[in-house]
C-alpha positions as CSV (number, residue, x, y, z in Angstrom):
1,X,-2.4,-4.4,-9.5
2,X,-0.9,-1.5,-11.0
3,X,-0.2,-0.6,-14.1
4,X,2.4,1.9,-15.7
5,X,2.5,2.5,-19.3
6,X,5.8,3.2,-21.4
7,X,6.3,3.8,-25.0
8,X,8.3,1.7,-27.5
9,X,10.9,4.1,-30.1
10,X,11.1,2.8,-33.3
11,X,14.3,1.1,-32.5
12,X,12.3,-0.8,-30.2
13,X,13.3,0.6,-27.2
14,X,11.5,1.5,-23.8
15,X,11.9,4.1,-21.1
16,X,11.5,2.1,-18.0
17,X,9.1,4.7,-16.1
18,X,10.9,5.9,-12.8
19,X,8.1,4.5,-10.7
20,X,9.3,0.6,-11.7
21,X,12.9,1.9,-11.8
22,X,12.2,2.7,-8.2
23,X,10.7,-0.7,-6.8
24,X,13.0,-3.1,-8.9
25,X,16.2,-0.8,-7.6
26,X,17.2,-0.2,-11.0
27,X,20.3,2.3,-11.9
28,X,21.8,2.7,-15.5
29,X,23.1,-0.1,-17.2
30,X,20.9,-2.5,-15.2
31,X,19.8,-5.9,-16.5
32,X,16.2,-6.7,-17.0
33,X,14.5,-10.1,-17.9
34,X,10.8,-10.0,-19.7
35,X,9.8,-13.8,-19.0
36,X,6.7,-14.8,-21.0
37,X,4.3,-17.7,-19.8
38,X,2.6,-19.9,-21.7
39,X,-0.5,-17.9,-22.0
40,X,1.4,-14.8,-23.4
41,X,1.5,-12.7,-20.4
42,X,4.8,-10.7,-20.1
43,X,6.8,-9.9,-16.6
44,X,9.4,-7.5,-16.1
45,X,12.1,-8.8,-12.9
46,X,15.4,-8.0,-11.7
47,X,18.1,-10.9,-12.9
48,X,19.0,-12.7,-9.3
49,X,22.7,-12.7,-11.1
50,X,22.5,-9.9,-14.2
51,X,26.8,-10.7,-15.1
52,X,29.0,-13.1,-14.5
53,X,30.7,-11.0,-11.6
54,X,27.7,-11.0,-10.0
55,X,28.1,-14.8,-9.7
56,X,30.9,-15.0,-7.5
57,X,30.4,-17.1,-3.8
58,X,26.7,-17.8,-5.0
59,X,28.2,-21.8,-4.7
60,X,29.8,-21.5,-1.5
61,X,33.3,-22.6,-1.5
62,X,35.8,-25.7,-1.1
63,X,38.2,-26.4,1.5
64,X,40.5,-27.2,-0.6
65,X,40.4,-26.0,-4.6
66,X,40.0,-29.0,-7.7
67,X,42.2,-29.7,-10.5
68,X,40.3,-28.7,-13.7
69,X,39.8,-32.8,-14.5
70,X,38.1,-32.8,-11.2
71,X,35.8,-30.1,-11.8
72,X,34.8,-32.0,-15.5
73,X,34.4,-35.3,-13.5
74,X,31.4,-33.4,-11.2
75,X,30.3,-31.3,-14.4
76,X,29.9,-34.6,-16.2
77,X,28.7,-36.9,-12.8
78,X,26.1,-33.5,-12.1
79,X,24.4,-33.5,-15.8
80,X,24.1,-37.2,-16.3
81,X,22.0,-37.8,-12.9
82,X,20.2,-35.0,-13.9
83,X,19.2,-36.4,-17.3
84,X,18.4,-39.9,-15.9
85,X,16.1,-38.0,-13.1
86,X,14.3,-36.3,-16.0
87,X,14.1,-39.4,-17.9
88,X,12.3,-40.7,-15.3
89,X,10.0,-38.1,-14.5
């Protein structure tokens, strides 16, 4: 594994070296996520989906579109099986 240092300001900001700018594709303006694990090691990734824009057709789409009370009816009907699975689990 390689390592690249960078130096924090005292604003607490970074300069992402150009070497990790390079392999995550990164241009200015870019998105970055620093996920932590439980045992306090930190990794730097690419969002899949950094704004909402970025979203659109990442669900497919419907032959025909749904009334706003039919798109609460599957928000509702989706997160209620879901907490019953994890009650479950």
């Amino acid at each position: 594994m390689k390592q690249v240092i960078a130096t924090v300001t005292s604003k607490g900001q970074i300069t992402v070296p150009a070497e990790v700018r390079e392999t995550l594709g990164l241009e200015a303006g870019a998105k970055l996520i620093f996920a932590i694990d439980d045992e306090g090691n930190i990794f730097l990734r690419k969002p899949r989906f950094p704004d909402v824009r970025s979203l659109a057709g990442a669900a497919g789409s419907l032959k025909q579109p749904m009334s706003w009370k039919e798109m609460l009816a599957t928000a509702y009907e989706d997160r209620f099986t879901q907490a019953r699975s994890e009650a479950h689990a």
